[in-house]
C-alpha positions in Angstrom: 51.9 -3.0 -168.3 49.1 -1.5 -166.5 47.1 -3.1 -164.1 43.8 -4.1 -165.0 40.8 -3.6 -163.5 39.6 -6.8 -161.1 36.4 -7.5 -163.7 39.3 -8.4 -166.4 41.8 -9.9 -164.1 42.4 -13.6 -164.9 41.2 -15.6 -161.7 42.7 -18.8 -160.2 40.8 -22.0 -159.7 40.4 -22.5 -156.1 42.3 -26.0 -154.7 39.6 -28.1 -153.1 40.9 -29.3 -149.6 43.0 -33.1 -149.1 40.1 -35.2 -148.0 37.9 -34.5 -151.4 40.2 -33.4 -153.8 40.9 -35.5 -157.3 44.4 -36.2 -158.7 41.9 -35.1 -162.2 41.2 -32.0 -163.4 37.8 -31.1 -162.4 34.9 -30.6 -165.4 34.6 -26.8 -166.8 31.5 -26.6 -165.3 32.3 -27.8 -162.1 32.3 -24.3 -160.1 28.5 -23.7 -161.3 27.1 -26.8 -159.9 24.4 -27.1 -157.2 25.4 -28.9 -154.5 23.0 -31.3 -152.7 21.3 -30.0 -149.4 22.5 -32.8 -147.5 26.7 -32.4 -148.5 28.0 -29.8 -147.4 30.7 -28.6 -150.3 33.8 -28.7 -150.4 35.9 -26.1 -148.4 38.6 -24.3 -150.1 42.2 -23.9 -148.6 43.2 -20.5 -148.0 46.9 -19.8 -149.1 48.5 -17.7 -146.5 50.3 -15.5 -147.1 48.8 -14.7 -150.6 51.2 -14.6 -153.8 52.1 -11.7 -154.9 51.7 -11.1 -158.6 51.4 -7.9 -161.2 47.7 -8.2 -161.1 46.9 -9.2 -157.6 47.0 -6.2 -155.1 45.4 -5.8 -151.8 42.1 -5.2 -150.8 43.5 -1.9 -149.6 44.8 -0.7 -152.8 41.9 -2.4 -154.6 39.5 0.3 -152.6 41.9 3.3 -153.3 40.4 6.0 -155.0 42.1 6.8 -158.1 43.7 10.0 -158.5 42.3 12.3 -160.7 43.8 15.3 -162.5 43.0 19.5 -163.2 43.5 21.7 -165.8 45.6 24.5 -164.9 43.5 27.6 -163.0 45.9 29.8 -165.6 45.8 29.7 -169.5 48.5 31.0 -171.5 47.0 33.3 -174.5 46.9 32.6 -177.8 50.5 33.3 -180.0 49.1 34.6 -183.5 53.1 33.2 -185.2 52.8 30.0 -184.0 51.6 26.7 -185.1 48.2 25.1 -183.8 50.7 22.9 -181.5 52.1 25.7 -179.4 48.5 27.1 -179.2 46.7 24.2 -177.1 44.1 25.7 -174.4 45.2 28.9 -174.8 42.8 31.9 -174.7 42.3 34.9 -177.2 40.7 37.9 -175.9 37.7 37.2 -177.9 37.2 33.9 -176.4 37.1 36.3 -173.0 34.8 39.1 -174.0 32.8 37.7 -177.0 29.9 36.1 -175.1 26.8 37.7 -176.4 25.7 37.3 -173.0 27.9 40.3 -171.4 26.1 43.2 -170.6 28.7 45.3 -168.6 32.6 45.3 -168.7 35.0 47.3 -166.3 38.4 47.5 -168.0 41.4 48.0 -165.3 44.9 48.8 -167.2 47.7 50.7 -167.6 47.5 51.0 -171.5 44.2 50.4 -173.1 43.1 50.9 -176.7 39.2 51.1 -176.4 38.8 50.6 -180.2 40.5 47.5 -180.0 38.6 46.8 -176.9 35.3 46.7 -178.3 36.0 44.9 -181.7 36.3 41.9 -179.3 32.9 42.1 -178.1 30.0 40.4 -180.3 28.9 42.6 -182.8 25.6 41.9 -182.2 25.7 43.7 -178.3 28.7 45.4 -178.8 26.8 49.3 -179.1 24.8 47.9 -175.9 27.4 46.6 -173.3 28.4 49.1 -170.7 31.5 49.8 -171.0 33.8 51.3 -168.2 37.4 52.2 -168.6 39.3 53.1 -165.4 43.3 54.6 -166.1 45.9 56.2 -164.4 46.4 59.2 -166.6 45.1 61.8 -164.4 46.7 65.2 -165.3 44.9 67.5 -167.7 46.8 67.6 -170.4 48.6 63.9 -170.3 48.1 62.7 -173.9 47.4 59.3 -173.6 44.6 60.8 -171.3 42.9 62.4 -174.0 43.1 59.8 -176.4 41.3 57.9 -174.3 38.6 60.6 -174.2 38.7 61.4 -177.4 37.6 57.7 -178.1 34.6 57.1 -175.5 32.8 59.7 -177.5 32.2 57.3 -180.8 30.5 54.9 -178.3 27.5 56.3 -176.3 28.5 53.3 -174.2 31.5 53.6 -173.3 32.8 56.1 -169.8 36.4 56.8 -168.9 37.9 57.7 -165.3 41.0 58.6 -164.4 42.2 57.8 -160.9 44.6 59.9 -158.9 48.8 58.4 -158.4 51.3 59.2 -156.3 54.2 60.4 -157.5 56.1 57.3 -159.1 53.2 55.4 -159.2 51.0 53.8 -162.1 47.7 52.0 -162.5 49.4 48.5 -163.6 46.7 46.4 -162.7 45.2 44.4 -165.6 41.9 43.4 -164.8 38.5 42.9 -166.2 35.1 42.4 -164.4 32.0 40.7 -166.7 28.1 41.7 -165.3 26.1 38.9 -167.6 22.6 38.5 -168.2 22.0 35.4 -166.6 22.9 36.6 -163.2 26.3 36.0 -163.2 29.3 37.5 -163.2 33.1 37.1 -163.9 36.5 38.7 -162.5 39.4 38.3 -165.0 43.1 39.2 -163.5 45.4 38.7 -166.5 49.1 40.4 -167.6 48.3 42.2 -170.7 47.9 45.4 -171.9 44.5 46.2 -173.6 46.3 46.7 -177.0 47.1 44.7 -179.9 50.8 43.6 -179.2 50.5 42.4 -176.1 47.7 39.9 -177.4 49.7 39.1 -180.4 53.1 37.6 -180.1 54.0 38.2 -176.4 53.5 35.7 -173.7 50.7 36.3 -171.4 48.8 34.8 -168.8 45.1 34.7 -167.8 43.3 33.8 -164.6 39.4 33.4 -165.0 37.0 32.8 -162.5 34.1 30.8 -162.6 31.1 32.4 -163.1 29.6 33.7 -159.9 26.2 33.8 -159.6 23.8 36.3 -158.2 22.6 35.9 -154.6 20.6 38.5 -153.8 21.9 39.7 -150.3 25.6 40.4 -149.3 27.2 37.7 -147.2 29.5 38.0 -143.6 33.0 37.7 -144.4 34.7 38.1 -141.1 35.6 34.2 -140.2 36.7 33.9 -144.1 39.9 31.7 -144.5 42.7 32.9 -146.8 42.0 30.9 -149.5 38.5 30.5 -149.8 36.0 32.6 -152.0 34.7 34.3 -149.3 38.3 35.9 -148.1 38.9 36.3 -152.0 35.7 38.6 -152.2 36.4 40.7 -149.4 39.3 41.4 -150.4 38.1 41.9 -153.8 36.0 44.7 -152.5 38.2 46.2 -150.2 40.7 47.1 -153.5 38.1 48.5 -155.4 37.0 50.5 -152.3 41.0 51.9 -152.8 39.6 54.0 -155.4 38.1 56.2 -153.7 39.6 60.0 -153.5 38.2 62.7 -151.5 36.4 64.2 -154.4 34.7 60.8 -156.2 34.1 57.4 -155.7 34.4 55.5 -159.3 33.9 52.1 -158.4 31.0 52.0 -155.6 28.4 50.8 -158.2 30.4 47.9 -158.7 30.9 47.5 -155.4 27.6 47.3 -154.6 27.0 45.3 -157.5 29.8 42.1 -156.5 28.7 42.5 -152.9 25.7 40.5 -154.3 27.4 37.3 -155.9 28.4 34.4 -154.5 32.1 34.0 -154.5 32.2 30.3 -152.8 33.5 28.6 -156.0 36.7 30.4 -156.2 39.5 28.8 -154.8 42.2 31.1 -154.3 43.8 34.2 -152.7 44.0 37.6 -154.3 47.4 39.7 -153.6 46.9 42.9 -154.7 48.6 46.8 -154.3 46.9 50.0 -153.5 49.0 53.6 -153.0 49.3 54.4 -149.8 51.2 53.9 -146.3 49.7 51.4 -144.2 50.2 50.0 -140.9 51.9 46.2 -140.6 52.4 43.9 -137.6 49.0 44.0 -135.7 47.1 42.0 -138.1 45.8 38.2 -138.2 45.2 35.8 -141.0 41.2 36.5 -140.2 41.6 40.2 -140.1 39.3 42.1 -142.0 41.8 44.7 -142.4 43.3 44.1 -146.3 47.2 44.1 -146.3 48.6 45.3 -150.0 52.1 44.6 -151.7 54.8 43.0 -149.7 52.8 42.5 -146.5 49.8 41.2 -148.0 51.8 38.7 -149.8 53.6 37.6 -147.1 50.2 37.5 -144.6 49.0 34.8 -147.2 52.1 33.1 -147.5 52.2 32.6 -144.1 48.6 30.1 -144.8 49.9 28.2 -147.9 52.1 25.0 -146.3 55.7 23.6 -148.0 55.4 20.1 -148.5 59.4 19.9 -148.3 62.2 21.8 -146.2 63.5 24.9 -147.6 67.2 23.5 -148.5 65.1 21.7 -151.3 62.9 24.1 -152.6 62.9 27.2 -155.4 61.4 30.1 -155.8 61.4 31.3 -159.4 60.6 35.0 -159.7 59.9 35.7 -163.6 58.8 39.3 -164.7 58.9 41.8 -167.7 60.6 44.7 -165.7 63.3 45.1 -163.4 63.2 48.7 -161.4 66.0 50.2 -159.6 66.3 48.3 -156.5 69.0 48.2 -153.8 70.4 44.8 -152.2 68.8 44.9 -148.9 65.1 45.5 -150.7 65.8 42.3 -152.5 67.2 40.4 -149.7 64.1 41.3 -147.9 61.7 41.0 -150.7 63.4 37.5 -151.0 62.4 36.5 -147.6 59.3 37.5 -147.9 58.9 35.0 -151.1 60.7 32.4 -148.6 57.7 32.4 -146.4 55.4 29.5 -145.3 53.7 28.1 -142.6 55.2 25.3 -141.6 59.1 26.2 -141.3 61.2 28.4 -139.9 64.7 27.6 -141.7 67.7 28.9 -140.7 69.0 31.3 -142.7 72.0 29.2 -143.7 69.4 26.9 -145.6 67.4 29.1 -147.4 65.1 28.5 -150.5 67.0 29.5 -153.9 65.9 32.1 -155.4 66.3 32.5 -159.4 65.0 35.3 -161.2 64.2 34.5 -165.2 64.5 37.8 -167.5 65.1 37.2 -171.4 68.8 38.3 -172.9 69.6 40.8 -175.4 69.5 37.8 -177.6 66.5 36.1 -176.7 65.0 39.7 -177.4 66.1 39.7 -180.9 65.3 36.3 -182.3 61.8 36.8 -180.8 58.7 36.8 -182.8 58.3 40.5 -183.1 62.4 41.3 -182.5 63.7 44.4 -180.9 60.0 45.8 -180.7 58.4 43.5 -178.2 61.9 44.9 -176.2 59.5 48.2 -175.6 57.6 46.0 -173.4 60.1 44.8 -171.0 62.3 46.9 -169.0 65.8 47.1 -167.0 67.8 50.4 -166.3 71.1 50.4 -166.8 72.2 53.6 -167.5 73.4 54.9 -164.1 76.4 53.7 -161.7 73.4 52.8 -159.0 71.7 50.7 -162.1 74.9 48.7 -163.0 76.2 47.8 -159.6 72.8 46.5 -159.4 73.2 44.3 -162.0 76.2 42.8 -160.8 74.8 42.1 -157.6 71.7 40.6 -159.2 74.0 38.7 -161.8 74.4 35.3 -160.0 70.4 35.3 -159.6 69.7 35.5 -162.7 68.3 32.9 -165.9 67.1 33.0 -169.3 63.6 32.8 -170.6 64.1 30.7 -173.1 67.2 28.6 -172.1 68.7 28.1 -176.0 70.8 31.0 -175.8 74.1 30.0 -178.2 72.3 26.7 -179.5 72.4 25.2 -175.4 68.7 23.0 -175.4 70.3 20.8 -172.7 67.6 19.7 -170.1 65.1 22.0 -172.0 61.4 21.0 -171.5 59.5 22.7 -174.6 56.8 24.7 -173.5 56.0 26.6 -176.5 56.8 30.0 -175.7 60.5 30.3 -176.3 60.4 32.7 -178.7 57.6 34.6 -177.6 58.8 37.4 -175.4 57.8 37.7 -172.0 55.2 39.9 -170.5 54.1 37.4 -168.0 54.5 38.1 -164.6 55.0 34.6 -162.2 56.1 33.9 -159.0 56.6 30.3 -157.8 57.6 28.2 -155.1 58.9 24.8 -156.9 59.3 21.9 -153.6 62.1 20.7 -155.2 65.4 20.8 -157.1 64.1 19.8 -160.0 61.4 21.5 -160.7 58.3 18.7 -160.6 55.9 20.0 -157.7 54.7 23.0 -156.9 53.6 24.3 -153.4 52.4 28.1 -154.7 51.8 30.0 -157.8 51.4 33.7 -158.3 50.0 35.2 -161.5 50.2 39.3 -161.1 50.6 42.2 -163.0 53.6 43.2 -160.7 56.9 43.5 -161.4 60.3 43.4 -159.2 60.0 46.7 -158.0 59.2 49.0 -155.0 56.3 51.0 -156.5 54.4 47.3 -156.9 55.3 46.0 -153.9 56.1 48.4 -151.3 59.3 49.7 -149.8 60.2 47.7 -147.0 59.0 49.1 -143.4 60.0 52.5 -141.6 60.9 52.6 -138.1 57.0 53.3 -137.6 56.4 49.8 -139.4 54.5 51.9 -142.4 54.9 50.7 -145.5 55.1 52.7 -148.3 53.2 51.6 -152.3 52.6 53.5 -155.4 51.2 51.3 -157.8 48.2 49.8 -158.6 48.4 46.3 -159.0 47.0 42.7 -159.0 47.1 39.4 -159.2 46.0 35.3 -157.7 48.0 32.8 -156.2 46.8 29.4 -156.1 48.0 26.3 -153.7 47.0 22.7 -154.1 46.0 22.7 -150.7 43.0 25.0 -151.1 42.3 22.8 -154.8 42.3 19.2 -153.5 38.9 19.6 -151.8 37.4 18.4 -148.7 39.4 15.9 -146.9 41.4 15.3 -149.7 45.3 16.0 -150.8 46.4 17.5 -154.2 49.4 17.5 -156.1 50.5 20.5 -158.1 52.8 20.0 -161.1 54.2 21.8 -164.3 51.7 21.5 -167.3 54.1 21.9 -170.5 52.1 23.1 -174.0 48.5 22.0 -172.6 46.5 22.6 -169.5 46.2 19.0 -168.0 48.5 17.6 -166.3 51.1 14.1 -167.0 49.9 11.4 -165.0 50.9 8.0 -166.1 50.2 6.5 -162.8 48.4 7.2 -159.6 50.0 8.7 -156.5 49.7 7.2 -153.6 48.0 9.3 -150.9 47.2 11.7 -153.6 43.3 12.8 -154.6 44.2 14.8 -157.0 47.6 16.4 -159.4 46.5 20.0 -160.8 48.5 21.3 -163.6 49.9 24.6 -164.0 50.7 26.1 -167.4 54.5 26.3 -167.4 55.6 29.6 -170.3 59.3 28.0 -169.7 61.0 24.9 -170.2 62.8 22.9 -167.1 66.1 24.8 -167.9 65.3 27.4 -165.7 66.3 25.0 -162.7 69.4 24.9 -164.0 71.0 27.7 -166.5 72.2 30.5 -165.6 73.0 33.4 -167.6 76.8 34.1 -168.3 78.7 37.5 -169.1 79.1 38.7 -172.8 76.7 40.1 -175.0 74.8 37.0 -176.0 73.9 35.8 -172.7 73.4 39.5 -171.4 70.4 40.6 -169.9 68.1 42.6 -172.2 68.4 46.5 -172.0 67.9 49.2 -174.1 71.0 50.1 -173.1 72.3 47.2 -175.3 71.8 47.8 -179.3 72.4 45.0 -182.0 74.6 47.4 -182.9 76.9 47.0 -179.6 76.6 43.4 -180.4 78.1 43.2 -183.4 80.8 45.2 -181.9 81.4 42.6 -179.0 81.3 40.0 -181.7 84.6 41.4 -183.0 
């Protein structure tokens, strides 16, 4: 039973002392009688030490402050296939971009689909709000280029640019910025193509800011703590400012747009890519210079504490694509994941790591079958590609942890057979799975174009990609002078909480796609339980089958 509140607690009759007490019960009414000036009453004994019952606590825990709880800073979108019950505080993209209010959208993706882009806007603004569409197709003649073009003309609203690539690089970030008409303004950091499929039947992730309002003056970011919205909007600006080429500058009106709102009510830190080398090992966590892929990551890693040693702690790594990757750029990728800044653990005592990837299976009983495979990619057609794989193999667990009929330990989350295009990093504080010291939400894979190839002899780092993404702590969440809890949310945003936490403010949920089986299952050789390829064909299957 719970315990009640002290305005419903039964109380006990206090025990008048020896010299006036009566071998009778005392009247009903005696308590509310006035006593005479002259006689004193009656003094009541104290009963040391008090009894200890289920409804009587100490004054201590009677003036605790309850703990209260969050929704998750990251909503699942909506699955069009399932039932209402898998579909609880999910977002649709019309939920993100049909606000009336909008007057300006930048669009930053790999694929886009600007038709299907603006059916989501109201129909009542959507010829009005300014459109802007930035994409990595830059040569000439690439045809998803002039699609794209080919488009923007039946909207006098709408203007494409094309950004310039490295070799080997794309522009993977998925991002949207909303410029409102009441002053505000919105960044959106999300995991999905701007097409139909990936807002259909694919799991997918959103991160949405508050909205920011308009300040009227830039603001000095220099002493900004990783973590806080000021650090977040500098570093904000400083990608966007990675657009610029020799020969234009896309994205300075935004730029000088942003540098006007007040970022203060977000609470996280933004990890990002931009191509390039860049210089690591003279930097600061108050440096103004911005650190992308690997280093960046690890730079704010090093300002999110572990609330238990690193023998006890996970780090799942789940992601839609796999590149070709060597063991020492994992090993050191890995370490990089392993970082905090409280411990140095030896390296006989590290933090697991697991990384989650669907099976060939789990591919085809998903909601959309071997198509939603075209989203989600691993190599394995070359000898470098298969050792890989059987150097990867012991890391490696399923997405939806039923493969062959085995639901043991499963947590239902809703998502099992909705294939993944979600991108999530995070650092569990134990083995089972129940807190959570960091999350990352990204548009980056497991490769070296996202994240960098690990440093030369002249400590450059090397990045080819575009990307983005938000990791969120419970240390920058609990607010001032507090302490927060982060925990799994399964098929809703909120949080469980059947009982307060002692020294605990506040327990912030985090919108789990997977079940609890990922602490536990790993994946096992044959065709069934084999990571997904193309390589692999139902037709191989059968075949395996016998």
């Amino acid at each position: 039973m719970a315990d009640l509140p002290d305005s419903d607690r039964p109380r006990k009759k206090a025990r008048l002392s020896d010299s006036t007490a009566s071998t009778e019960s005392p009247p009903e009414d005696e308590y509310s009688w006035n006593w005479p000036a002259d006689l004193a009453p009656p003094t009541i004994k104290p009963i040391s030490p008090p009894l200890l019952t289920r409804n009587n606590k100490s004054k201590e825990k009677q003036q605790e402050k309850p703990t209260t709880t969050q929704p998750s800073p990251f909503q699942l979108t909506r699955i069009r296939d399932l039932p209402a019950s898998a579909n609880v505080d999910t977002v649709t993209l019309s939920d993100i971009l049909g606000d009336p209010m909008i007057k300006e959208q930048w669009q930053f993706n790999f694929f886009l689909d600007i038709d299907f882009i603006m059916s989501h806007l109201d129909e009542d603004v959507r010829d009005t709000v300014q459109t802007r569409i930035i994409h990595g197709f830059h040569k000439p003649n690439d045809p998803s280029r002039l699609n794209l073009e080919a488009t923007a003309k039946k909207y006098p609203n709408v203007e494409t640019m094309h950004i310039w690539l490295p070799a080997y690089g794309t522009h993977h970030s998925k991002m949207m910025i909303l410029v409102r008409h009441d002053d505000t303004a919105q960044i959106i950091i999300h995991t999905a193509n701007m097409i139909t499929q990936d807002w259909t039947n694919l799991t997918q992730a959103v991160w949405r800011s508050p909205l920011l309002p308009f300040s009227g003056a830039g603001d000095e970011t220099s002493e900004a703590p990783i973590g806080s919205g000021a650090r977040f909007k500098r570093e904000l600006l400083n990608y966007l400012q990675g657009y610029k080429s020799k020969y234009k500058d896309p994205t300075r009106p935004l730029v000088d747009q942003l540098e006007r709102y007040d970022f203060s009510s977000i609470k996280a830190a933004l990890v990002a890519s931009v191509p390039g080398k860049q210089q690591i090992g003279t930097d600061t966590a108050n440096s103004k210079q911005s650190l992308w892929g690997w280093p960046g990551l690890e730079r704010v890693l090093k300002e999110v504490q572990a609330t238990t040693p690193a023998s006890r702690a996970q780090i799942n790594v789940q992601i839609s694509s796999i590149g070709t990757l060597y063991e020492k750029w994992l090993n050191g990728f890995f370490d990089v994941l392993r970082t905090t800044t409280t411990e140095k653990q030896p390296r006989s005592e590290p933090a697991l790591v697991r990384v989650i990837f669907p099976t060939a299976d789990e591919i085809r009983r998903s909601l959309d079958g071997y198509q939603s495979g075209s989203s989600i990619h691993m190599k394995l057609d070359s000898d470098v590609q298969k050792k890989q794989l059987s150097y990867m193999k012991p890391l490696l667990f399923t997405w939806a942890g039923d493969t062959n009929g085995d639901r043991n330990g499963v947590q239902q989350a809703g998502r099992r057979r909705a294939a993944p295009h979600i991108k999530t990093f995070i650092r569990f504080s134990d083995n089972d799975c129940s807190k959570i010291d960091w999350t990352l939400v990204t548009s980056a894979n497991l490769s070296k174009q996202a994240w960098g190839e690990m440093a030369n002899k002249n400590r450059e780092v090397n990045i080819s990609s575009f990307e983005i993404g938000v990791l969120v702590s419970p240390q920058w969440l609990a607010g001032e002078g507090g302490k927060a809890s982060m925990v799994p949310a399964f098929k809703k945003d909120d949080p469980d909480m059947d009982t307060a936490l002692e020294g605990i403010d506040k327990v912030i949920g985090v919108k789990n796609p997977t079940g609890r089986v990922l602490c536990g299952k790993r994946t096992t050789r044959g065709c069934d339980d084999g990571i997904w390829s193309f390589a692999v064909t139902d037709e191989q299957c059968l075949m395996h089958r016998g």
